[in-house]
C-alpha positions in Angstrom: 0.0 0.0 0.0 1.5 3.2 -1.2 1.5 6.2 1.7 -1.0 8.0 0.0 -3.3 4.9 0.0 -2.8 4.3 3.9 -3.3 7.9 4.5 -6.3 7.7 3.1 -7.5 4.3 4.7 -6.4 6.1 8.3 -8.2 9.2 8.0 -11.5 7.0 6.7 -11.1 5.8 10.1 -11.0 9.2 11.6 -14.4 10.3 9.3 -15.9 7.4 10.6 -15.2 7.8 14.3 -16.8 11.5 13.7 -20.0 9.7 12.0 -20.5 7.4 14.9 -20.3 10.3 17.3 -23.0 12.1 15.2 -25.0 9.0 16.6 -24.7 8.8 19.7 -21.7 6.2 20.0 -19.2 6.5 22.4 -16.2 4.5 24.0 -17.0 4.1 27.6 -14.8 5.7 30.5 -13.1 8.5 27.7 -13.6 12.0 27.7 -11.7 12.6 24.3 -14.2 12.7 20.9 -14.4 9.5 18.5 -11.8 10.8 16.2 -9.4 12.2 18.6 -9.4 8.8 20.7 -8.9 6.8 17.7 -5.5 9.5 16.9 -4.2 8.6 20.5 -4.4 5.1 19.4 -2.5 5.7 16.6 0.0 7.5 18.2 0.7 5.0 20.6 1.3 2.5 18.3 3.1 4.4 16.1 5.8 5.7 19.1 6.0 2.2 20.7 7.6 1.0 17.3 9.5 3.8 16.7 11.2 4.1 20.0 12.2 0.5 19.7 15.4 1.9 18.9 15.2 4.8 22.0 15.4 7.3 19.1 12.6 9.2 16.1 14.4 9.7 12.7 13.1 12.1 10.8 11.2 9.4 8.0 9.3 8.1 11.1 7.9 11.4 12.2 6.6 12.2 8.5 5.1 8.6 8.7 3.7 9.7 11.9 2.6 13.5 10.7 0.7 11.8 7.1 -1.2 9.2 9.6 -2.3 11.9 12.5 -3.5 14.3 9.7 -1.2 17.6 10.8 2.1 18.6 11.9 3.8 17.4 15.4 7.1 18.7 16.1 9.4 15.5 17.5 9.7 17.8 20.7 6.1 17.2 21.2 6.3 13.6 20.0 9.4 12.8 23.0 7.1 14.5 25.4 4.5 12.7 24.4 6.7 9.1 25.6 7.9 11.0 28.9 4.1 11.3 30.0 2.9 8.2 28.6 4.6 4.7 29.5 3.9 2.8 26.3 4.1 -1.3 26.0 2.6 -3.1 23.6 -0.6 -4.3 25.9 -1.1 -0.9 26.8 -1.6 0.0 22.5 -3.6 -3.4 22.4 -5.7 -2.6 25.3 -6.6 1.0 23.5 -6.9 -0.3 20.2 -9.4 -2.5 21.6 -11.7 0.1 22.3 -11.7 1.7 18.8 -12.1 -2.2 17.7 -15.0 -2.6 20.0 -16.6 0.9 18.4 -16.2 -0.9 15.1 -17.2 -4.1 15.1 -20.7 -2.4 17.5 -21.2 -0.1 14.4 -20.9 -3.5 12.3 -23.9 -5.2 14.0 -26.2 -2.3 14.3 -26.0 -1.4 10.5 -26.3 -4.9 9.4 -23.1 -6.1 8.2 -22.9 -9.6 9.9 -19.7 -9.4 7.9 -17.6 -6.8 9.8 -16.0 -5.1 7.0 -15.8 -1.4 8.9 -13.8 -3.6 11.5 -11.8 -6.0 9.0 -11.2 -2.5 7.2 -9.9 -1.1 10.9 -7.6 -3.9 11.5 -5.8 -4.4 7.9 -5.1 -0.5 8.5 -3.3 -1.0 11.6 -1.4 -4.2 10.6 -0.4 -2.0 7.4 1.0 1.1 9.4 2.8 -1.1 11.5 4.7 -2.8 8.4 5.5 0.5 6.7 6.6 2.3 10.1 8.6 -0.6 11.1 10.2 -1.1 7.4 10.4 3.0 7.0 14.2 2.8 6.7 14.5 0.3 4.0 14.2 -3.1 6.4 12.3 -4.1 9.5 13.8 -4.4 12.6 12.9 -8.3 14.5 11.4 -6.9 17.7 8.6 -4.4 15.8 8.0 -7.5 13.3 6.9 -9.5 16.5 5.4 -6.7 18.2 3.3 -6.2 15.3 2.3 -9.6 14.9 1.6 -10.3 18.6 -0.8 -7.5 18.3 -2.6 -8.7 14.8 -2.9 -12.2 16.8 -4.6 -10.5 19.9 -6.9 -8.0 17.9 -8.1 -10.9 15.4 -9.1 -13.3 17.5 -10.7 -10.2 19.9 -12.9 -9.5 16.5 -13.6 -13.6 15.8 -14.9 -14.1 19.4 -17.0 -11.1 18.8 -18.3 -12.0 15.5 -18.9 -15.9 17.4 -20.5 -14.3 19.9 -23.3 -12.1 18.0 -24.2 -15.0 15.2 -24.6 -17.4 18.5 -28.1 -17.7 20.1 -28.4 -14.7 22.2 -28.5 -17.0 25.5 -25.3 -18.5 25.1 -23.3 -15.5 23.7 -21.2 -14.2 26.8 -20.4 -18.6 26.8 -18.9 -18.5 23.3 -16.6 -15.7 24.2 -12.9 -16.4 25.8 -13.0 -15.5 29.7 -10.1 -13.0 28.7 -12.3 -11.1 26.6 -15.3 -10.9 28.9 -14.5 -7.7 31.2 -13.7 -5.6 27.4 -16.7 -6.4 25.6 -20.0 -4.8 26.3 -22.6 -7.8 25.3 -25.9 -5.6 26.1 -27.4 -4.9 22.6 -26.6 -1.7 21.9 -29.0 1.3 21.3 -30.7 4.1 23.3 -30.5 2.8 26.6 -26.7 1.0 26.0 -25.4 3.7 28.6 -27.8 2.4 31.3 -26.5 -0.7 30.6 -23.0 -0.2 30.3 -20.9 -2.1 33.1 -19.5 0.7 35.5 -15.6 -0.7 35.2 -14.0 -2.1 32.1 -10.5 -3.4 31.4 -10.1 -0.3 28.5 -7.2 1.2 29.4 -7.7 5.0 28.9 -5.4 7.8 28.9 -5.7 11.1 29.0 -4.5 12.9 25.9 -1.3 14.6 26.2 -0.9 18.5 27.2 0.1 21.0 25.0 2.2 23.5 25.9 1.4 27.1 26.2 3.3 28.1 22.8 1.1 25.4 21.0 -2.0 26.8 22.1 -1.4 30.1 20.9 -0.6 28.4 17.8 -3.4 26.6 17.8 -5.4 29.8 18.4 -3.9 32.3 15.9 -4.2 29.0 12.7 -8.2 29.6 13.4 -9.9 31.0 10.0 -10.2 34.4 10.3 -11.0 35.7 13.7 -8.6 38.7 13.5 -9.9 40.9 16.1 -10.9 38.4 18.3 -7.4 37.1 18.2 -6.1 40.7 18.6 -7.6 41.3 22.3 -7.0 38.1 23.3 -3.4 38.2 22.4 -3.3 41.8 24.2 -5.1 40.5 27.4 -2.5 37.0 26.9 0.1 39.7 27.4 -1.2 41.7 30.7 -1.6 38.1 32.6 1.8 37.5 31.7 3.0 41.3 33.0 0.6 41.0 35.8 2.8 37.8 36.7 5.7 39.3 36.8 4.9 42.3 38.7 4.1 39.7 41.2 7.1 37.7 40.9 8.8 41.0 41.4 7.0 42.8 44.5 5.1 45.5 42.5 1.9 46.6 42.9 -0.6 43.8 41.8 -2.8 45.1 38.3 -6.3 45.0 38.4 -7.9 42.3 35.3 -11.4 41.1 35.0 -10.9 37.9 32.9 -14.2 37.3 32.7 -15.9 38.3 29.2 -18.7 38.2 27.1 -18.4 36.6 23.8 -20.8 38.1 21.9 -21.6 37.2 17.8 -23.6 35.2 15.4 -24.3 31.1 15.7 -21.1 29.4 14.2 -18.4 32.0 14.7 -16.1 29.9 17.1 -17.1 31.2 20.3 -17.2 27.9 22.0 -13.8 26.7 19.9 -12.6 29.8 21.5 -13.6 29.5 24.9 -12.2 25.8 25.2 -8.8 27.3 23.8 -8.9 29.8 26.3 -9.5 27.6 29.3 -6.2 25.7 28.5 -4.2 28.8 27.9 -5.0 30.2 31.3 -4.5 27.0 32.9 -0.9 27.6 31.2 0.0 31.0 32.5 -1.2 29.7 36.4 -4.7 31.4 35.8 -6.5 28.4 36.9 -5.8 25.0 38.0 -7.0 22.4 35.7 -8.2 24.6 32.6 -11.3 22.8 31.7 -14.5 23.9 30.3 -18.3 23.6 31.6 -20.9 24.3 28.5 -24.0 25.2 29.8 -27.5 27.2 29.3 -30.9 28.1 30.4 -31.7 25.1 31.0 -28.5 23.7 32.8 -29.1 26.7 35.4 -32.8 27.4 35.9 -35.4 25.2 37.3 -39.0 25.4 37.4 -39.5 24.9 40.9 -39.0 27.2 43.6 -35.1 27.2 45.4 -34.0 24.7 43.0 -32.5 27.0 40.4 -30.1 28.2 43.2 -29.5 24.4 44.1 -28.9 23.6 40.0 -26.8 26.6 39.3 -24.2 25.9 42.1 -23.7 22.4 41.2 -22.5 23.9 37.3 -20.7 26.1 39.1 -18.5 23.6 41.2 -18.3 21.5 38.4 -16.0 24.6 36.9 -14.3 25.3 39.4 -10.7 25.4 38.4 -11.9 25.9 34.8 -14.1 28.0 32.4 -17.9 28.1 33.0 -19.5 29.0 29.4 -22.8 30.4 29.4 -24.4 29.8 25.6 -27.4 32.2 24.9 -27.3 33.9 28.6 -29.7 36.4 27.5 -32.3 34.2 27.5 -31.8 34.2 31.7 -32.8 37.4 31.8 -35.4 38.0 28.9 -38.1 36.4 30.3 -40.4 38.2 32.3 -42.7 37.3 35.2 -42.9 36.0 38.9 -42.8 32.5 37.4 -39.4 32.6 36.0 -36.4 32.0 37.5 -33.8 32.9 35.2 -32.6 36.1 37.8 -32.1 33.7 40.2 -29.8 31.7 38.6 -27.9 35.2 37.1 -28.3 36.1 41.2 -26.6 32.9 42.3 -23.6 33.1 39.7 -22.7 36.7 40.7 -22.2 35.4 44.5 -20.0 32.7 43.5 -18.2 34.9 40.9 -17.1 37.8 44.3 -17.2 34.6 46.6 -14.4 32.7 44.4 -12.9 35.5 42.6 -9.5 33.4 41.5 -11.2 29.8 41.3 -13.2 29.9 37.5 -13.7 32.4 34.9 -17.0 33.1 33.2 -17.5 33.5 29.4 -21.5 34.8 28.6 -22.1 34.4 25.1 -24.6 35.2 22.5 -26.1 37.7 20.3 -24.6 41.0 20.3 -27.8 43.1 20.7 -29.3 40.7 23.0 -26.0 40.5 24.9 -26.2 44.0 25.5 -29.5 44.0 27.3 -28.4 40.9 29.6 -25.7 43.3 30.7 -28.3 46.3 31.3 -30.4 43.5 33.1 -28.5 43.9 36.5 -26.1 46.0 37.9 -23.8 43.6 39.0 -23.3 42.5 35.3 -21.7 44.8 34.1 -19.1 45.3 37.1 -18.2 41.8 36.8 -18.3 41.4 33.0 -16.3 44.2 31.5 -14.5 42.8 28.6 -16.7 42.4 25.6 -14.8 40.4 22.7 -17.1 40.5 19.1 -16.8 38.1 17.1 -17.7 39.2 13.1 -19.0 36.8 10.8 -17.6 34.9 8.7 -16.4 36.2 4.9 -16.9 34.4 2.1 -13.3 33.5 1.2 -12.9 32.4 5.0 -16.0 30.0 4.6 -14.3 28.5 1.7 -11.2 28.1 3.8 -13.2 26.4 6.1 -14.9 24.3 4.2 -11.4 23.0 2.2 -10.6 22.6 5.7 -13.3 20.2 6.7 -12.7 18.3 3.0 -9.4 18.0 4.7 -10.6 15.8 7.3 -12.4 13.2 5.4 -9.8 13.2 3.0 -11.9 15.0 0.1 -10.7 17.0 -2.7 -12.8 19.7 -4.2 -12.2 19.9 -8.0 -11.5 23.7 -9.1 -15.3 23.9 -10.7 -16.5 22.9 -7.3 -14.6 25.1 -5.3 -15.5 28.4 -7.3 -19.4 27.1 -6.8 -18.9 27.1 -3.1 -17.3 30.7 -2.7 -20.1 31.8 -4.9 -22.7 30.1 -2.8 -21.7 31.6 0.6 -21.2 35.0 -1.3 -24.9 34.7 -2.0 -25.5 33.3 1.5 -23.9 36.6 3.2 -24.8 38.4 1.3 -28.3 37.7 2.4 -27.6 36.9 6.2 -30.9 36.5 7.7 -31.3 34.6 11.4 -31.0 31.5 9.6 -27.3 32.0 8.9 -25.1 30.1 11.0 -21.2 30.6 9.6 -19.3 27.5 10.1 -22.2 25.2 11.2 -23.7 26.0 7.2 -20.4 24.9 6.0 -20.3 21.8 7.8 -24.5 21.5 6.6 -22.8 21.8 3.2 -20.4 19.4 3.4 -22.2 16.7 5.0 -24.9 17.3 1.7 -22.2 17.6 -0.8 -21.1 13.7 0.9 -24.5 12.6 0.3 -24.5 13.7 -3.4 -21.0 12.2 -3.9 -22.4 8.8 -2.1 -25.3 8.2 -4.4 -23.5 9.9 -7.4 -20.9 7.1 -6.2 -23.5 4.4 -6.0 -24.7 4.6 -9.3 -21.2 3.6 -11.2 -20.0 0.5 -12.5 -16.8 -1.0 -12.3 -13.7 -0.5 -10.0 -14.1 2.6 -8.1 -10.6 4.2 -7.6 -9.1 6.3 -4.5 -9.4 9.4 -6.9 -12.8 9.0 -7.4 -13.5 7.8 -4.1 -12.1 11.3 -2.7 -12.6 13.4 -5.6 -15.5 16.3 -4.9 -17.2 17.3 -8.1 -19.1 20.3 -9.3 -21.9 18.3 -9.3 -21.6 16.8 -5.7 -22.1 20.6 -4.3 -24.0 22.4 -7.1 -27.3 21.0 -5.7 -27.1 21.9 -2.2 -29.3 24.1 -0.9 -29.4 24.8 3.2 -33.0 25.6 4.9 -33.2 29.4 4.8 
């Protein structure tokens, strides 16, 4: 398999993991999404064969970089082994859990076969050989590794498999005691959380951190955004004085770094926020650097004293992290003795003065209606003086965007397609409208432009190539048409 052809068959993986998500699906005990788990796995394997040797060559990491789908500097690759104590049952034991995702997604869609899963497993085993063979021969101790793993994930998949085309009263029989504890044998579906055992023997690992300089990169490679990155970068900069001044014994300056984000559905707010969490967790702002979404109807209750009761418990959850409030105005635009939306605004303005330096606040939403949540209460505007906009989108930027989201399920948008889409969203700011929603239509587009492609797809005869497989044509996205 050529490195284009395993690039592809990798980042298939990745789309697919973001499908499942769509649905529901999930691998039990992890916090990371679909796609992102299934990189860690990746990764692992990946540095366990190239450190074989104690050392990365340079071939390896661009092995590595083409697999992951962007750029990782070998500093953060060695880092990456110093916080991570990699052996071989450690990348089985996580592989297991993508495997698991597979070969559930196998069942429920009727493919008694388990091609998604077969697919899965033929791409590991081939990463391992060209990693392992990356300098021109394979060295005796990744060529067992590898094959020690193949053995263990293959006959995990066959007991599965065993296991679902049994009777359903002696499955869990049919399957090798050593397997048991992994596999979840409830039938999966709406309640398969209920049903999920509370411990597993998945091993899961927290993704590595990044460092502070790779989350202001991360943060300034965002599409457009140039204001927003502007103040940020400014108020980046008077944390870091405000630091040293204390280091130093001078006198300590005043910030508020809580903020209202205020802008248009699909402008990055919450992409935003989550970066920002992280980077203040970086410069000592806060101590774990986590985010809480939440809204209306995470705070307020419809009884009386519980919205005090609900709001508190959001609020401890984010302690030592960023609290972000999605359409806050709605909290206070309501109007009544029935509603309890002030008393949940109340309640987060005691704990904001009563734990000043544990959590930050980010309010977001419209920026007219943003502007009357602030005139809603006094105590608003004292505590939230920071207002960051964030613009919509331009058409060239929603283009970059949507190349960028191609990107990801390894798509490539012919020239013909590509001057259709920046003449769509031309039209489509053009004509704004409430129903305009920035990034979130692009991603609408996309996903509609993959359904034209499938059936466009479906209807050919013959051999379908990798080119055509990837390939986005004029008439995949000429048809698309978003509600509104």
């Amino acid at each position: 398999m050529a490195n284009s052809d395993l690039q592809l068959a990798v980042h298939y993986t990745y789309a697919l993991c973001r499908q499942y998500q769509a649905k529901g699906r999930y691998i039990p005990g992890s916090r990371m999404a679909l796609d992102e788990y299934a990189r860690f796995a990746y990764l692992k394997y990946m540095l366990f064969l190239a450190n074989s040797n104690k050392q990365l060559n340079e071939r390896e990491v661009e092995l590595i970089q083409e697999c992951m789908g962007y750029s990782v500097s070998v500093q953060y690759l060695n880092r990456f082994l110093m916080q991570h104590q990699i052996s071989l049952s450690s990348v089985q034991d996580t592989f297991i859990g993508v495997l698991q995702l597979f070969l559930d997604a196998d069942m429920l869609e009727g493919d008694p076969t388990g091609s998604v899963s077969l697919l899965f497993l033929e791409t590991v085993h081939t990463v391992g050989l060209m990693l392992s063979a990356v300098d021109g021969s394979a060295d005796r101790m990744q060529t067992a590794s590898i094959a020690q793993l193949m053995v263990k994930l293959r006959a995990y998949r066959g007991a599965y498999l065993r296991m679902w085309h049994s009777p359903l009263k002696n499955r869990a029989a049919r399957v090798p005691d050593s397997f048991q504890p992994e596999l979840n044998l409830s039938d999966a579906g709406e309640n398969s959380r209920k049903e999920e055992p509370e411990n597993t023997a998945l091993e899961i690992t927290e993704e590595p951190e990044e460092t502070l300089e790779e989350l202001m990169e991360e943060l300034n490679a965002l599409t457009g955004l140039h204001r927003v990155k502007e103040e940020l970068g400014t108020l980046i900069n008077l944390i870091k004085v405000r630091k040293l001044r204390e280091e130093r014994g001078l006198p300590e300056l005043t910030l508020s770094l809580h903020m209202v984000f205020s802008g248009n559905p699909g402008t990055g707010k919450t992409t935003v926020a989550r970066l920002l969490a992280k980077i203040y967790s970086k410069l000592g702002i806060l101590e774990k650097g986590h985010l809480v979404e939440t809204d209306r109807a995470g705070l307020v209750s419809g009884y009386v004293g519980q919205t005090a009761i609900k709001t508190k418990k959001v609020i401890d959850q984010a302690m030592g992290g960023v609290l972000f409030i999605d359409e806050a105005y709605t909290l206070t635009a309501a109007s009544g003795s029935n509603d309890f939306g002030m008393e949940a605004v109340n309640t987060l303005l005691k704990e904001m003065e009563d734990h000043r330096d544990d959590f930050v606040v980010i309010v977001a939403g419209y920026p007219d209606e943003m502007e009357q949540f602030l005139e809603s209460n006094p105590g608003l505007h004292s505590r939230f003086r920071t207002m960051i906009l964030f613009e919509d989108y331009k058409p060239d930027e929603l283009l970059v965007i949507f190349k960028s989201m191609c990107r990801k399920y390894a798509l490539t948008p012919s020239t013909e397609a590509e001057v259709h889409v920046l003449e769509y969203f031309r039209k489509r700011c053009a004509e704004g409208g409430e129903s305009f929603a920035n990034a979130r239509d692009v991603r609408n587009y996309v996903d509609s432009a993959l359904s034209n492609q499938a059936n466009r797809i479906a209807g050919m005869t013959g051999e379908i190539s990798n080119e055509e497989l990837t390939q986005l044509t004029l008439a995949d996205v000429e048809s698309v048409q978003l509600n509104g």
